[in-house]
C-alpha positions as CSV (number, residue, x, y, z in Angstrom):
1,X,0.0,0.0,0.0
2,X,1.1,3.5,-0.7
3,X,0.5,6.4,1.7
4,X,0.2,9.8,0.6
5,X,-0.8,12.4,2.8
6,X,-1.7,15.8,1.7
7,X,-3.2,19.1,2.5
8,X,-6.7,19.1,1.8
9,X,-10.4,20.8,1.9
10,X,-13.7,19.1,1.8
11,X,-13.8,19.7,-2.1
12,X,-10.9,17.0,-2.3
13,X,-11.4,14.1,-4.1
14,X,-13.3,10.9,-2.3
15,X,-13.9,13.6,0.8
16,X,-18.1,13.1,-0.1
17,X,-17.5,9.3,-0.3
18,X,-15.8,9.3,3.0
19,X,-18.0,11.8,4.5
20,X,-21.1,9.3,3.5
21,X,-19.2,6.3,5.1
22,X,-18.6,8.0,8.6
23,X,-22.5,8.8,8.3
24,X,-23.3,5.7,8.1
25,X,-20.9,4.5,11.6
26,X,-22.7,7.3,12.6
27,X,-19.8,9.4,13.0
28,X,-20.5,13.0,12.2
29,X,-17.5,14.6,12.2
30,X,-16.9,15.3,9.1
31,X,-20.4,16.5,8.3
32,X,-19.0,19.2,10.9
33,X,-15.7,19.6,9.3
34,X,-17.9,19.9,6.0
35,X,-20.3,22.5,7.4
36,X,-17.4,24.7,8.9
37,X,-15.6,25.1,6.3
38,X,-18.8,26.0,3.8
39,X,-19.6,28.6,6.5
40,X,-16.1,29.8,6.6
41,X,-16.2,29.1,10.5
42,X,-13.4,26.7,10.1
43,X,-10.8,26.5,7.6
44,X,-7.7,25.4,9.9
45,X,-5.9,29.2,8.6
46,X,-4.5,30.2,11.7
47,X,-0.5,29.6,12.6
48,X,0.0,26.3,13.4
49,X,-3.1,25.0,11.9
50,X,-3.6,22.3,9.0
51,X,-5.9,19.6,7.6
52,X,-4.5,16.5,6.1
53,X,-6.2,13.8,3.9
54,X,-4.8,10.7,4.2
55,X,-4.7,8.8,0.5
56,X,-4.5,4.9,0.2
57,X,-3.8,3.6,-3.6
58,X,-5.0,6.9,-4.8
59,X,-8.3,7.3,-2.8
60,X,-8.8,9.2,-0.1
61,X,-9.1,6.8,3.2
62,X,-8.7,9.3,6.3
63,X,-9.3,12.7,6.9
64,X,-7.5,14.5,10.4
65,X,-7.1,18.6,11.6
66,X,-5.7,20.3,13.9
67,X,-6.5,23.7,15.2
68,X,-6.0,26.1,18.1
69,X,-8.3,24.8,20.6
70,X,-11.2,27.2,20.5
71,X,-12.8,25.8,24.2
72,X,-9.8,26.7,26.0
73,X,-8.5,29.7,27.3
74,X,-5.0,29.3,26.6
75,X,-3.8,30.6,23.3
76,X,-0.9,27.9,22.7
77,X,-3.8,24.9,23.2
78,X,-4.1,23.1,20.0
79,X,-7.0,20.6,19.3
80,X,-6.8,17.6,17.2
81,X,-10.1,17.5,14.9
82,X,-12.1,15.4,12.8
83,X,-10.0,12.5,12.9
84,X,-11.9,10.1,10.7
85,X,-10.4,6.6,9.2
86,X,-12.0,4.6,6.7
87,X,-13.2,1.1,8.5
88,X,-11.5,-0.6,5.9
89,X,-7.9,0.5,6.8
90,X,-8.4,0.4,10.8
91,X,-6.2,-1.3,12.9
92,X,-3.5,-1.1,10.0
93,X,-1.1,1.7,11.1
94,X,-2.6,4.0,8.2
95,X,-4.6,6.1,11.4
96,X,-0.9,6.5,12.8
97,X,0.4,7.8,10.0
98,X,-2.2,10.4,9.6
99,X,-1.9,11.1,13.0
100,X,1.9,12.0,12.8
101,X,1.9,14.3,10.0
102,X,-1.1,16.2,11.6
103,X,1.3,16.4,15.0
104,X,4.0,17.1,13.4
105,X,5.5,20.5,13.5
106,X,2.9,21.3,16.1
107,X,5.5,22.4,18.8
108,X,5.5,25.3,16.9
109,X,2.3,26.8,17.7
110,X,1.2,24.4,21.1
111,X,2.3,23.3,24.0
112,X,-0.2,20.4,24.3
113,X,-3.0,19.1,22.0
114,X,-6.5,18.5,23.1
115,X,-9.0,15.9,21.4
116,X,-12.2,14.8,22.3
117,X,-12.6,11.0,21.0
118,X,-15.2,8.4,21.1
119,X,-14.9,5.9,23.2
120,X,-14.1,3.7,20.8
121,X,-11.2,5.5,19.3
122,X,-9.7,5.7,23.6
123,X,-7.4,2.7,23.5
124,X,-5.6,4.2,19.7
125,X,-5.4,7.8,21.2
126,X,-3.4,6.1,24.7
127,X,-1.3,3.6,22.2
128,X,-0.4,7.1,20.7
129,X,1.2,9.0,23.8
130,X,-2.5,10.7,24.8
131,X,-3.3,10.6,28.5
132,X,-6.7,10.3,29.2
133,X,-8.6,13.6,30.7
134,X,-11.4,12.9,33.0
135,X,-11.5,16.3,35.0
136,X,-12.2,18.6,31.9
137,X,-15.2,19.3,29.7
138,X,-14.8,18.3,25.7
139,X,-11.4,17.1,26.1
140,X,-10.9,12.9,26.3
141,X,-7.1,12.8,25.9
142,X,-3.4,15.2,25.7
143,X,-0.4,15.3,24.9
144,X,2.2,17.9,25.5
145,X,4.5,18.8,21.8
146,X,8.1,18.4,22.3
147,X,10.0,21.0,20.3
């Protein structure tokens, strides 16, 4: 299999496909990432900020952002978003990948990145360096960027 990731928008090709697939699970995150973007509420601009498509064989199997944290008060608080993998390519190392590239670099801009996971996505998030958060609203896991 060849990986490929790139910098991508919701006009990307496959990114309906996928979008249809993580409705189905349903997982609606990138219905969100969809919507914000079409409204121009999100469009991971800002320093630090970037969205990645994951590509598989030439079509696109995952989909991962990351932004500056917009439900915490500190400024260098990044927030890993819309982290969606195809069910085919779970459990693979392809969702590793993806979530690499988004990470990397992000010392830059954040001290620590924020996500809020489903529970089913808990033990991938730990096997990637994330603690677990129990004490805060909308954040599951963090980890603190190394520079």
């Amino acid at each position: 299999m060849q990986y490929v990731i790139v910098a991508i928008t919701p006009d990307a090709a496959g990114f309906d496909e996928l979008k249809a697939e993580s409705l189905t699970e349903n997982f609606n995150m990138l219905r969100r990432l969809d919507a914000g973007w079409r409204t121009g509420e999100n469009r991971f601009e800002a320093p630090g900020e970037k969205l990645l498509g994951l590509y598989i064989d030439d079509r696109l199997a995952g989909v991962c952002g990351l932004n500056r944290d917009p439900f915490s008060e500190c400024a260098r608080a990044g927030r890993i978003r819309h982290l969606y993998l195809s069910k085919q390519h779970r459990g693979t190392g392809a969702g590793r990948h993806l979530l690499l590239a988004v990470m990397s670099g992000a010392a830059g801009a954040f001290d620590y990145l924020n996500t809020h996971a489903p529970a089913s996505a808990s033990g991938f998030y730990l096997r990637m360096g994330f603690t677990a958060v129990v004490d805060e609203p909308r954040i599951t896991h963090r980890i603190f960027c190394r520079a």
